[in-house]
C-alpha positions in Angstrom: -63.3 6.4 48.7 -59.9 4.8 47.9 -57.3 4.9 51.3 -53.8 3.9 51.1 -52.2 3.5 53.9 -48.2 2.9 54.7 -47.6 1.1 50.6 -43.9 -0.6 50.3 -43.3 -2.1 46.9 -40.6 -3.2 45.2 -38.9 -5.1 42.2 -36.4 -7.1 42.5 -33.7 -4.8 40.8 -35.7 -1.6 41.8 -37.2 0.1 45.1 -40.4 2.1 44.3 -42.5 2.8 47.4 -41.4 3.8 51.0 -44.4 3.9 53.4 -46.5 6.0 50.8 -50.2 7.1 52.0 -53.0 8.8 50.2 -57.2 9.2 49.8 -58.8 9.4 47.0 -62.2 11.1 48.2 -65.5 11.8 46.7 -65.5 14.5 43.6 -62.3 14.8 43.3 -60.1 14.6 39.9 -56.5 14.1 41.2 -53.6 14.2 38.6 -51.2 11.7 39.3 -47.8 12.8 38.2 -44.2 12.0 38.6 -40.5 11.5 36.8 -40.5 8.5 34.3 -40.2 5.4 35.8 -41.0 6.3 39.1 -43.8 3.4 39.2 -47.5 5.6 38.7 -48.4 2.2 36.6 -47.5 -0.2 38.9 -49.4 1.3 41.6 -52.2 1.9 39.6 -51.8 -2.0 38.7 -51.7 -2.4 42.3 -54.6 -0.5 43.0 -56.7 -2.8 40.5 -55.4 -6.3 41.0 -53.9 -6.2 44.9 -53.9 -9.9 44.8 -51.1 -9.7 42.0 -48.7 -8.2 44.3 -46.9 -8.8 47.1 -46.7 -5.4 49.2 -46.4 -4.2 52.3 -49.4 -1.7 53.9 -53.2 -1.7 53.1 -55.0 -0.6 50.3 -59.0 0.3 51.6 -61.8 0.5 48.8 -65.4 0.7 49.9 -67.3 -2.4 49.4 -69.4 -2.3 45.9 -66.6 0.8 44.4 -66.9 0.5 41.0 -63.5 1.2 39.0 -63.4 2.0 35.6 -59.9 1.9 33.7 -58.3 3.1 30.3 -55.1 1.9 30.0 -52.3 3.9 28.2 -51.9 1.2 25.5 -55.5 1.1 23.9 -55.7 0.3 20.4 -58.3 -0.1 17.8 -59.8 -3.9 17.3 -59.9 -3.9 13.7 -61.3 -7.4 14.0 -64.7 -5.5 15.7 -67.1 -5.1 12.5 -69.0 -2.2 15.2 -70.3 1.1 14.6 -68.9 3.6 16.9 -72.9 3.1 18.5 -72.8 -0.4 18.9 -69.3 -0.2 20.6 -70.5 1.9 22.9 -73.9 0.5 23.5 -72.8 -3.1 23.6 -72.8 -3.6 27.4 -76.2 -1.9 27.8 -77.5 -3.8 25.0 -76.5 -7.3 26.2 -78.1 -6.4 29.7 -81.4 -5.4 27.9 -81.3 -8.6 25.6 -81.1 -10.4 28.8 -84.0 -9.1 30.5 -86.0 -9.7 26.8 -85.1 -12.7 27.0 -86.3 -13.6 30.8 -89.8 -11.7 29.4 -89.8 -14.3 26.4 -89.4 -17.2 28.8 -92.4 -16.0 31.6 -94.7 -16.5 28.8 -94.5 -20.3 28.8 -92.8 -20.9 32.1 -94.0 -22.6 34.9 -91.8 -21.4 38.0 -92.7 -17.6 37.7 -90.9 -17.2 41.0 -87.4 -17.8 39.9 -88.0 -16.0 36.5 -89.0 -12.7 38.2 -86.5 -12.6 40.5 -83.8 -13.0 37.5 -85.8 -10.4 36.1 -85.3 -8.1 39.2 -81.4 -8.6 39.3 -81.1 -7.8 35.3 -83.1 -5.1 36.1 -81.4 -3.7 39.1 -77.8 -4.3 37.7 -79.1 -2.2 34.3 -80.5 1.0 36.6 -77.2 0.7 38.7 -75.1 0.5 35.9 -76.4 3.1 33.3 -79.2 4.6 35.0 -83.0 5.3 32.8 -81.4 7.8 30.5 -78.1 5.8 29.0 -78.5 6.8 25.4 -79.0 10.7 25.8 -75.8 10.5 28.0 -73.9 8.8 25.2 -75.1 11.3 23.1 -74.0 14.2 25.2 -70.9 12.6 25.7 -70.4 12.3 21.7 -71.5 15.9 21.4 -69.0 16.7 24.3 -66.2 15.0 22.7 -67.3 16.4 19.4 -67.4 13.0 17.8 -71.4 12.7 17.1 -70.4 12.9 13.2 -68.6 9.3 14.3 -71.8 7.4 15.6 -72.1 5.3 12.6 -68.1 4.8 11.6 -66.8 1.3 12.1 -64.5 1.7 15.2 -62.0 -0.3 13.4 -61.7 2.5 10.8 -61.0 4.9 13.6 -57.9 6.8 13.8 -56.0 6.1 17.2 -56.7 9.3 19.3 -60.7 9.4 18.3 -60.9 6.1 19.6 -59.1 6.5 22.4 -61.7 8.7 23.3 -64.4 6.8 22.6 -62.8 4.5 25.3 -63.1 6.8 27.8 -66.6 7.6 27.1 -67.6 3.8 27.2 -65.7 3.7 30.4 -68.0 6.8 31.8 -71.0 5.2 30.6 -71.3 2.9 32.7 -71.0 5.2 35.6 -67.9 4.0 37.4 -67.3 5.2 41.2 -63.8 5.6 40.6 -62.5 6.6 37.4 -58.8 5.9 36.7 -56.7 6.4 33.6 -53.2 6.1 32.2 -51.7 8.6 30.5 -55.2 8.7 28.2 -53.6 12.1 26.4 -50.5 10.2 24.7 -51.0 10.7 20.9 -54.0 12.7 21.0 -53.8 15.6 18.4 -55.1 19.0 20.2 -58.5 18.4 18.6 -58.9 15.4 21.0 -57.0 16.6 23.7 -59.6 19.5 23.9 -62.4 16.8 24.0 -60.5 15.0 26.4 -60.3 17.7 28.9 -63.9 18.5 28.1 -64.8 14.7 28.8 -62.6 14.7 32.3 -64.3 18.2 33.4 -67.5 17.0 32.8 -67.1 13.4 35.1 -69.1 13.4 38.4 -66.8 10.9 41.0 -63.4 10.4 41.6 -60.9 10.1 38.7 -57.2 9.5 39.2 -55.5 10.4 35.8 -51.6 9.7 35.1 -50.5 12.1 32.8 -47.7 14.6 32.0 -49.6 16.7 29.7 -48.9 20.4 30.4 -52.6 21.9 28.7 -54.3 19.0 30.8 -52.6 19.5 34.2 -53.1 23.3 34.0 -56.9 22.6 32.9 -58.8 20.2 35.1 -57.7 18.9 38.8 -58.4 20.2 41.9 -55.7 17.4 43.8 -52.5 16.5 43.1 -50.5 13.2 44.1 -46.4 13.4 43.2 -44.5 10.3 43.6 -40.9 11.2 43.3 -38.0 9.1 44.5 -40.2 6.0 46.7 -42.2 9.0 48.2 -45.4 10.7 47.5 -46.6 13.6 48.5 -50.2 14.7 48.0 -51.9 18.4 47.8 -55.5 19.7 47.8 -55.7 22.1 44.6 -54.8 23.1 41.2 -51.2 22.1 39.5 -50.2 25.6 39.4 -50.4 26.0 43.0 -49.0 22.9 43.9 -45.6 23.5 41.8 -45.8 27.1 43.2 -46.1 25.9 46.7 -43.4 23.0 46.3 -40.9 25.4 45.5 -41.7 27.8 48.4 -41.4 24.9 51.0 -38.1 23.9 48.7 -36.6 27.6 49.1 -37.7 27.7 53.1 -36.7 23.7 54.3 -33.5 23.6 52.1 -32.1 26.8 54.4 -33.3 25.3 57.4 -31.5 22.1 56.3 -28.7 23.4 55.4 -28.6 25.0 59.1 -28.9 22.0 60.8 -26.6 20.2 58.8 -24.0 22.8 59.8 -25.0 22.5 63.5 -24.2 18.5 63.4 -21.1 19.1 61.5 -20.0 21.8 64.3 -21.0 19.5 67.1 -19.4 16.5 65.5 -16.0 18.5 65.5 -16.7 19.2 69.1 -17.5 15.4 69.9 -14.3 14.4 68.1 -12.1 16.4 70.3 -13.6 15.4 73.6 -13.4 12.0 72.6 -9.5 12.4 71.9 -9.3 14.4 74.8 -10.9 11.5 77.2 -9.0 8.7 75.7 -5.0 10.6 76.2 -6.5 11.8 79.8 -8.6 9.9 81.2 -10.8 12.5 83.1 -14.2 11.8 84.2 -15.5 14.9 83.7 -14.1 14.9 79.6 -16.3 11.3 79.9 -19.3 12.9 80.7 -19.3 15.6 78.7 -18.5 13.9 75.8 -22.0 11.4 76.9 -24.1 15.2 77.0 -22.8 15.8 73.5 -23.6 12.7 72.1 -27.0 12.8 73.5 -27.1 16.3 72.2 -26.2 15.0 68.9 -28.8 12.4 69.0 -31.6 14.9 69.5 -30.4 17.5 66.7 -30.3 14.0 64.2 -33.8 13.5 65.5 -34.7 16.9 64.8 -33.2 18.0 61.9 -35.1 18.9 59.2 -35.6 16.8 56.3 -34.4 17.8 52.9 -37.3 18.2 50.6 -38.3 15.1 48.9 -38.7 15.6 45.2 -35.9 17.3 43.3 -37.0 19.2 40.8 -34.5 17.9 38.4 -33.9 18.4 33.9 -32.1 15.7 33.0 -29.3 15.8 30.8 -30.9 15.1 26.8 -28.2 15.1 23.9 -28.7 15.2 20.6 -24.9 14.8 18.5 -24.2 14.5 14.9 -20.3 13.2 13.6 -21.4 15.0 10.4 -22.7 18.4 9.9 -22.8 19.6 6.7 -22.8 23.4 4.9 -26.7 24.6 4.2 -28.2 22.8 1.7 -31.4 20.5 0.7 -31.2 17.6 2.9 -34.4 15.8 2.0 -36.5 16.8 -1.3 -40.6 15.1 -1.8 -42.2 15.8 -4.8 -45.8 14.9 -5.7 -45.9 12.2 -3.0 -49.4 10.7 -2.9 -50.1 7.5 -0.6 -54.0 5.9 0.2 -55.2 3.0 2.0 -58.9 2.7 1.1 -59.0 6.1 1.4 -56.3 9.1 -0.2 -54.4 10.4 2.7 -52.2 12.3 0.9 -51.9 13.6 -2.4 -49.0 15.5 -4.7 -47.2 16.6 -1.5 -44.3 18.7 -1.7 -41.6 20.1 0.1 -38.1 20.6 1.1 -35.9 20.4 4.3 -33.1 21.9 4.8 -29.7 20.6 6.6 -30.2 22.9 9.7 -34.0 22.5 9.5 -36.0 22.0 12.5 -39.2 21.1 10.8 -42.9 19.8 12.7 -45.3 18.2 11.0 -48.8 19.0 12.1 -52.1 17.1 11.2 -55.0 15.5 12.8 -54.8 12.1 13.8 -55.0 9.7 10.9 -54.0 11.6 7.9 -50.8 10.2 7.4 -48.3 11.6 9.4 -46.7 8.5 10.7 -46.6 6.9 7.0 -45.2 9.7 5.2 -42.3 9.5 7.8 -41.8 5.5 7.6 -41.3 6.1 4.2 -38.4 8.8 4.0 -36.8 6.1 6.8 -37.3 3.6 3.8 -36.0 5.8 1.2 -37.0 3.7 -1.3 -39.7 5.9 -2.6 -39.8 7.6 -6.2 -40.9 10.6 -4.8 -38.3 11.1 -1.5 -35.0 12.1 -2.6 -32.3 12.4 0.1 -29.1 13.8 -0.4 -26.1 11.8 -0.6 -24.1 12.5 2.8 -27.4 12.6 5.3 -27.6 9.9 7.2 -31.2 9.1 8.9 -32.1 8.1 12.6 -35.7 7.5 13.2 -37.5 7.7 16.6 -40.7 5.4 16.6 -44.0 6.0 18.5 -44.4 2.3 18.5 -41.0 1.8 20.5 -40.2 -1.8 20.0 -39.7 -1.0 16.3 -36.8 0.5 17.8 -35.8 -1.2 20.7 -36.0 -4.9 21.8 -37.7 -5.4 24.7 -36.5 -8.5 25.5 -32.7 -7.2 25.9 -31.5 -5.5 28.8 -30.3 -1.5 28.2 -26.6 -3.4 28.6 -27.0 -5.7 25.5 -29.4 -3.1 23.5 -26.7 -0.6 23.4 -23.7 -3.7 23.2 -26.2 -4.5 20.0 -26.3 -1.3 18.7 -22.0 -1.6 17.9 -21.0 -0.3 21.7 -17.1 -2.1 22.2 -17.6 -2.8 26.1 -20.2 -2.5 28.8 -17.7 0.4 30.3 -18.3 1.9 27.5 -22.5 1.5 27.6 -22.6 2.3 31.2 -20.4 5.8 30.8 -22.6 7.0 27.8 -25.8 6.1 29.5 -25.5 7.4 32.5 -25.2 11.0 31.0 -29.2 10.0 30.5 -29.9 8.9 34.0 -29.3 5.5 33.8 -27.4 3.9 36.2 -27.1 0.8 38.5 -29.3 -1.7 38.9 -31.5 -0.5 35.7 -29.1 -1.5 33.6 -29.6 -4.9 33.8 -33.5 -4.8 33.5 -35.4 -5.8 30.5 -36.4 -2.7 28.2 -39.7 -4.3 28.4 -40.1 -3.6 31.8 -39.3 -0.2 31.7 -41.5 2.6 31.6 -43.0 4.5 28.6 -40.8 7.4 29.5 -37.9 5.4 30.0 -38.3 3.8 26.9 -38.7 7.1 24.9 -35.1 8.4 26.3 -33.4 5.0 25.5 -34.7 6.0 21.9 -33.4 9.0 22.2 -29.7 8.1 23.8 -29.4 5.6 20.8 -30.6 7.6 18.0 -27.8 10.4 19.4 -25.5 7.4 19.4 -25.8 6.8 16.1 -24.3 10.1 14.7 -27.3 10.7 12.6 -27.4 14.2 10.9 -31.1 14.1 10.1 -33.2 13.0 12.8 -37.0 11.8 12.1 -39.3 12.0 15.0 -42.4 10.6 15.6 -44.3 11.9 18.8 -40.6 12.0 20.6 -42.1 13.8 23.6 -44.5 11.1 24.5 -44.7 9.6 27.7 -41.7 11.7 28.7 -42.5 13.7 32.0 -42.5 17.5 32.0 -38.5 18.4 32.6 -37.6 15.6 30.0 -39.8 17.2 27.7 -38.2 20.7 28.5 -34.5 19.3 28.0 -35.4 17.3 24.8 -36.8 21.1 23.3 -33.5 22.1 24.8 -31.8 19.3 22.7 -33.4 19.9 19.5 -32.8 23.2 19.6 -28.9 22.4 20.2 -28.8 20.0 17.6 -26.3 20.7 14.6 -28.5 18.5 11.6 -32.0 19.2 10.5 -34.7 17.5 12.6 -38.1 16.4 11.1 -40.6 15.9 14.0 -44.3 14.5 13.9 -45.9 16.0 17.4 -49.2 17.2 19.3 -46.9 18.8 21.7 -47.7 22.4 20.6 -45.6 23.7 24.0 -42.8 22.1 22.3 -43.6 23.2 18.7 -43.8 26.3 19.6 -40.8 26.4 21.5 -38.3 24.7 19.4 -38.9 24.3 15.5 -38.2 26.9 12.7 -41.6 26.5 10.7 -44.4 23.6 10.6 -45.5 21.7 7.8 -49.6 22.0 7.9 -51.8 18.8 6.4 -55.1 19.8 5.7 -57.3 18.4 2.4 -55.0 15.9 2.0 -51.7 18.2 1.2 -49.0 19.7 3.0 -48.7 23.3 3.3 -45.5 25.1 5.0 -46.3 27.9 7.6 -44.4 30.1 9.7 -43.7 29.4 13.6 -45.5 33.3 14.2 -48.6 32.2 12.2 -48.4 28.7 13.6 -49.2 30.2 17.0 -51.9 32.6 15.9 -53.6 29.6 14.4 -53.8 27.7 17.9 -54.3 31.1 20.1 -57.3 31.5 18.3 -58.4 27.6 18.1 -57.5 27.0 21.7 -56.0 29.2 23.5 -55.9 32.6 25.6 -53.3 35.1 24.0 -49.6 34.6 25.4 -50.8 31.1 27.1 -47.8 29.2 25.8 -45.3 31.8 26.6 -46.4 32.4 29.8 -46.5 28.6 30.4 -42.7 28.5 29.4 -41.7 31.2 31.1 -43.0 29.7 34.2 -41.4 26.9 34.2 -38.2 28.5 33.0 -38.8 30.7 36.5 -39.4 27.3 38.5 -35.6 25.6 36.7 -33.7 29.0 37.6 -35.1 28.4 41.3 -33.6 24.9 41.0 -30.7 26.1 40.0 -30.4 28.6 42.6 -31.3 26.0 45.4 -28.5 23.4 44.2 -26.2 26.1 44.1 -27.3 27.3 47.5 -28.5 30.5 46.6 -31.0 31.5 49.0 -31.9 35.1 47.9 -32.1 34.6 44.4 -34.2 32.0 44.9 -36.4 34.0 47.1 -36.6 37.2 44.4 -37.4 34.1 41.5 -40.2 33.1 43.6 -41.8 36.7 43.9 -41.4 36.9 40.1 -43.6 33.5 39.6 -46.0 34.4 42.2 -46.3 37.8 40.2 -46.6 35.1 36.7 -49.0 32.7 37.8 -51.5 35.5 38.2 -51.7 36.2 34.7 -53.0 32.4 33.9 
């Protein structure tokens, strides 16, 4: 069991916690979810090295809990010269050299004693730590993850999101207590993300995974933990329910709030005017009714019912070109090949359009990421853009794109901004504001860093946009106004993405690698090809018209719309059935 009880954290340029309190108890697989920037890493970090951080409240973890971790930043060790087997084994193997070697030594030694009882320990920590049957549980967790065909691969020849995975599973070999994860998903094509959900479904203990993965969240935990402006509130069952419940208590505490707000007003009025009245009279009894309001007004302050505490919020995403230009071919590739030690791809062709919005679609590794690098370069014989299309390119890897060592201030100041006035107005319309300004980009979160990206590629007046996984690390309303935004857009967008709730949602046709070449396919055949790979029929549109249902309910609430709200609600109920 992990207990947190009454956290208060804070940088020095940024509140995150306010007397938070949760338990993590045994079995369960609690997503852990939240706007960007709200601080799931940092408590996480806490979590794992307390002794880093100076915090108010306790954090209680049962003596001997074993945690085990996957960061959200893993990447390959070319310098390991391992098979995907020995990678995985190498912990297990090191313990069993160990106890070959205390064997080797008891032939010849003469203090039997202290041998046997180093013998003992090896061979307690090896049960305790993998059990008598580690290498058919590696196998079943390579079969699981459908990666057996990998045993043998050097992991440094691995493709990002297979090893990704293969973290995890050495991570769940060794039988952790507690299981904890940062946004493992990020990158992952839907191949993976499968045998991710597959791998979390099938851990026995407690996992706490960050993520903001729609397919995941909907797909494998029974808790939920929401921090959301320095609170956090926490819920025993599935994601559905919890969002459906949220906005129920939202719709019945935000009428109740508004009525007590209106009571305090009135009584305030009231106040006012016997205090006037007791100060140009002077009577005694004004005096002491004035004290019986105030006390009045004391206990409906005490009472009143507290607004809800997350706001379910879509921030404002733009996407702006100064130039948009009349139909025409924007960006031409003909017979592109490119290879490492291996072809990738080979006599590639196709055509964008000005007003394209275009995704391209592969398994992880087979080029996706290059092919785009080099249109940016545009110095390719085989990439031909036309003449008055100017290019902004979005980066996975985001310090290609932003330096981490400026603050947002002197990023955008850098990027040809006249004044700070002028950066803080055009930020702001992307949520940043205050204090944040002045922070390092390299302290910001993954999120954060993904919509800075975003703010200065718009900036830029770009008319082609290239993409690469732009909906990473963004949380689930970003995500839904950057679709929002690309549709919008007035330029033709290239996009590499996983996402397929935002494929689906927002692009005019895919481009399909497979055996090395790019095919074009239609958005309608597109989502036949997933349905029948991985998916019920109508699961995405269902999925977006829920959480179209859940932002008109927002939007009813902010605009005080009670009944409305109340008749959306009945229509989700009525949706979340069909899942």
């Amino acid at each position: 069991m992990i207990k947190i009880n009454n956290l208060s954290y804070s940088f020095p340029q940024k509140d995150l916690y306010n007397d938070i309190s949760f338990t993590l108890e045994e079995d369960q697989h609690c997503a852990f979810i939240g706007s960007s920037g709200s601080g799931k890493s940092t408590l996480i970090d806490i979590i794992m090295k307390p002794e880093d951080y100076m915090f108010d409240g306790t954090i209680e973890i049962e003596p001997n809990c074993k945690i085990g971790y996957v960061s959200q930043f893993s990447k390959v060790d070319n310098a390991k010269g391992t098979t995907v087997l020995e990678y995985l084994s190498e912990d297990y193997t090191k313990l069993q050299d160990e106890i070959t070697s205390i064997c080797a030594e008891m032939e010849t030694a003469s203090d039997m004693d202290t041998l046997l009882e180093k013998y003992q320990e090896a061979l307690d920590t090896l049960n305790a730590t993998f059990g008598d049957d580690f290498e058919s549980e590696l196998n079943k967790k390579l079969n699981l993850a459908e990666l057996n065909n990998l045993k043998y691969t050097n992991i440094s020849e691995l493709s990002g999101g297979e090893f990704k995975l293969i973290q995890v599973i050495k991570e769940m070999l060794s039988k952790p207590n507690v299981m904890i994860m940062d946004e493992p998903d990020v990158f992952l094509d839907f191949a993976n993300l499968n045998a991710l959900r597959n791998l979390i479904n099938s851990y026995k203990g407690i996992m706490l995974v960050i993520t903001h993965n729609r397919y995941l969240l909907n797909h494998c935990f029974n808790k939920i933990i929401h921090l959301e402006n320095h609170e956090l509130q926490e819920f025993d069952g599935s994601y559905i329910d919890y969002n459906f419940s949220l906005l129920q208590s939202k719709i019945e505490l935000q009428e109740l709030s508004i009525a007590d707000d209106e009571e305090i007003e009135r009584n305030e009025r009231i106040i006012k005017r016997l205090r006037d009245r007791a100060e140009v009279t002077g009577e005694t009894a004004a005096g002491k009714y004035l004290k019986a309001r105030m006390k009045f007004q004391e206990r409906l302050e005490a009472r009143r019912i507290k607004m809800p505490f997350v706001e379910i919020k879509q921030p404002y995403i733009r996407l702006t070109t100064n130039n948009p230009v009349e139909e025409k071919i924007a960006l031409k590739v003909t017979d592109y090949s490119v290879s490492f030690d291996d072809i990738l791809l080979e006599n590639v062709n196709f055509e964008i359009k000005s007003n394209d919005k275009v995704a391209i679609i592969g398994l992880n590794g087979t080029g996706k990421t290059t092919l785009l690098k080099d249109i940016v370069k545009n110095n390719h014989p085989s990439i031909e853009i036309a003449p008055d299309i100017e290019v902004a390119y979005l980066s996975q890897l985001q310090s290609e794109i932003l330096n981490e060592s400026n603050t947002i201030l002197e990023e955008f100041m850098d990027a040809g901004f006249k004044s700070y006035e002028d950066v803080e107005d055009y930020v702001s319309n992307y949520d940043f504001e205050g204090e944040i300004l002045h922070q390092k980009i390299g302290s910001l979160s993954g999120g954060e860093k993904n919509t800075l990206q975003l703010a200065k590629i718009s900036a830029t007046g770009a008319n082609m946009l290239l993409l690469d996984e732009p909906t990473s690390h963004l949380d689930i309303y970003s995500q839904m106004a950057l679709e929002t935004a690309i549709e919008k857009y007035n330029g033709s967008i290239l996009m590499i993405s996983h996402d397929y709730y935002s494929v689906a949602n927002c692009v005019d046709y895919v481009l399909l690698i497979e055996d090395k070449t790019i095919r074009k396919m239609k958005i309608k055949k597109f989502k036949q090809m997933i349905y029948n790979k991985y998916f019920d029929k109508d699961y995405l549109e269902l999925e977006q018209k829920k959480k179209t249902l859940e932002m008109n309910i927002s939007i009813a609430l902010r605009n005080t719309d009670f009944e409305r709200a109340k008749a959306l609600s009945e229509e989700l109920e009525a949706l979340i059935k069909l899942f």
